[in-house]
Structure formats: structure tokens, C-alpha cells
C-alpha positions, 0 to 999 in steps of 0.5 A: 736431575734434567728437568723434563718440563724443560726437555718438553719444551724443546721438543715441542719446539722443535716439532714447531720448527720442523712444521713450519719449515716443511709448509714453507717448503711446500709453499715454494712449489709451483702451483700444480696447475702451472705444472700441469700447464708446462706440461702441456706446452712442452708435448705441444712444442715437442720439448723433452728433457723436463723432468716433472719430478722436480719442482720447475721453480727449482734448481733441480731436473733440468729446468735452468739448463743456460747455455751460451746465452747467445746461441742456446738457451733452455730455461723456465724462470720463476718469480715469487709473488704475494697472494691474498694471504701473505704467502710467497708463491712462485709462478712462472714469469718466462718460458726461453728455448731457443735453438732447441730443434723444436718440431711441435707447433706453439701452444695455446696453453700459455693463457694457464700461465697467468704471470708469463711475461715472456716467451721465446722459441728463436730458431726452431723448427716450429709449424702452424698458427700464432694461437688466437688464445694468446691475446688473453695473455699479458705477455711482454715479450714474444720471440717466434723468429726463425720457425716454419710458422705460416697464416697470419699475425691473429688481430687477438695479438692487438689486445695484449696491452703489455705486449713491447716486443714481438718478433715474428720475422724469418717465419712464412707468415702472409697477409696483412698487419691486423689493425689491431695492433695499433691498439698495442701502447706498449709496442716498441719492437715489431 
């Protein structure tokens, strides 16, 4: 005769099991304000085809599509962090859309992505201003080479201190270098 005490404990157990992988799951989705971020930035550049259904930070919905890594690349990358309770949450470190005919204009809403480290639309069809708001950002790396941009480079750039790359050229951009940029230490490609 089975033991039920111990068709109990099996069952429990794997209730347990089956608990915690589900929060394990849940806990590797993007953060629903980072979702609601990219959102934003994709209607602001004018992006299509990102399937918010999917989780960003999945290999579903179209968020990986890569290219020929020399001539297109259509990617958002995630990396995972620690937060203030040991759980593993994955952020947005990199927003990549080169040569994706983008008519929209480049969003200030990168500064709801706390993490994004870089940031290239090469050759696009953008228009407008650089966002003043992204020198609230800790940005690395900045490719706007090859758009329809005009106005100045915003003296607020100078106050990203990780800033090593910004690539500006083949732009309509006028006036002069704001000062500011010398404050930029980590600046190794202007």
C-alpha cells in the first residue's frame, strides 16, 4: 500500500518547484516602466515592428532581429542586474537601429532608461534637435551619424561623465561646441 504521507510530500513539493519557477520567470521581465519607455521611443523615432507582447529582453517578438552587423542592425539589448534584494532584473543597457529609414525625431525619453549605456540610429532619416534631457543620462555611447539633425550640439551633452563615443557627423548640425564638453573625462571619440 503507497504511502500517502508520502504522495503528499511529493505533491507539495512540486507545487513548491512549480511556484518558484513561475516567480523566477516573472522576475526576469523588463520592468514595466522600461517597457513603457520603449514604447515611447519607438513612436518617437517612428520605429515599427516591436512587438510589445513579447518581453523586450526575450528572444521572442522581434527585439534581436541582427542583421548584417556592418550595414543594418535592429536590436534591443538587456543585461541583468542586482537589486536591493538580491533578485536578478534585466534593464536595458542598448538601443541599436541603424539604416532602419527612421522618420521620427530622437526621443528625450531616454532618460526612463536608467541603465542604457548606448544608443545608435546611424543613418536614418531623423530630424530635429539633440534632446537637452540626455544629459541626465549615463550614456557611453551615442551614434546619430547620417540623420537630418539640425540646431546645435545642447551644452547639457557636457554633463554625461561617461560619455566615450559621440558621433555627430553627416548631420545639418550648426554652431559652435558647447564648452562644456570639456568637462566630458571619458570622451575618446568626437
Amino acid at each position: 500500500m503507497a504511502n500517502p504521507f508520502s504522495a503528499r510530500s511529493l505533491f507539495s513539493g512540486l507545487v513548491i518547484l512549480l511556484c518558484t519557477v513561475n516567480s523566477a520567470a516573472a522576475a526576469t521581465l523588463l520592468p514595466d516602466d522600461e517597457v513603457a519607455a520603449l514604447r515611447e521611443i519607438g513612436e518617437t523615432l517612428g520605429k515599427s515592428g516591436w512587438d510589445f507582447s513579447a518581453d523586450p529582453c526575450g528572444v521572442e517578438g522581434g527585439w534581436g532581429d541582427n542583421k548584417d552587423i556592418n550595414k543594418t542592425m535592429d536590436a534591443v539589448t538587456c543585461g541583468n542586474f542586482t537589486d536591493a534584494d538580491n533578485n536578478t532584473v534585466p534593464h536595458v543597457i542598448s538601443i541599436i537601429l541603424k539604416s532602419q529609414s527612421l522618420p521620427g525625431i530622437l526621443p528625450p525619453q531616454l532618460i526612463r532608461l536608467p541603465h542604457l549605456q548606448i544608443f545608435d540610429v546611424t543613418r536614418n532619416y531623423l530630424n530635429g534637435t539633440i534632446p537637452k534631457e540626455w544629459g541626465s543620462t549615463n550614456l557611453r555611447n551615442i551614434s546619430l551619424l547620417g540623420n537630418r539633425l539640425t540646431g546645435p550640439i545642447p551644452k547639457e551633452m557636457g554633463n554625461i561623465s561617461t560619455l566615450s563615443r559621440l558621433v555627430v557627423e553627416i548631420n545639418q548640425l550648426n554652431g559652435t561646441l558647447p564648452p562644456d564638453l570639456g568637462n566630458l573625462s571619458q570622451l575618446l571619440v568626437l
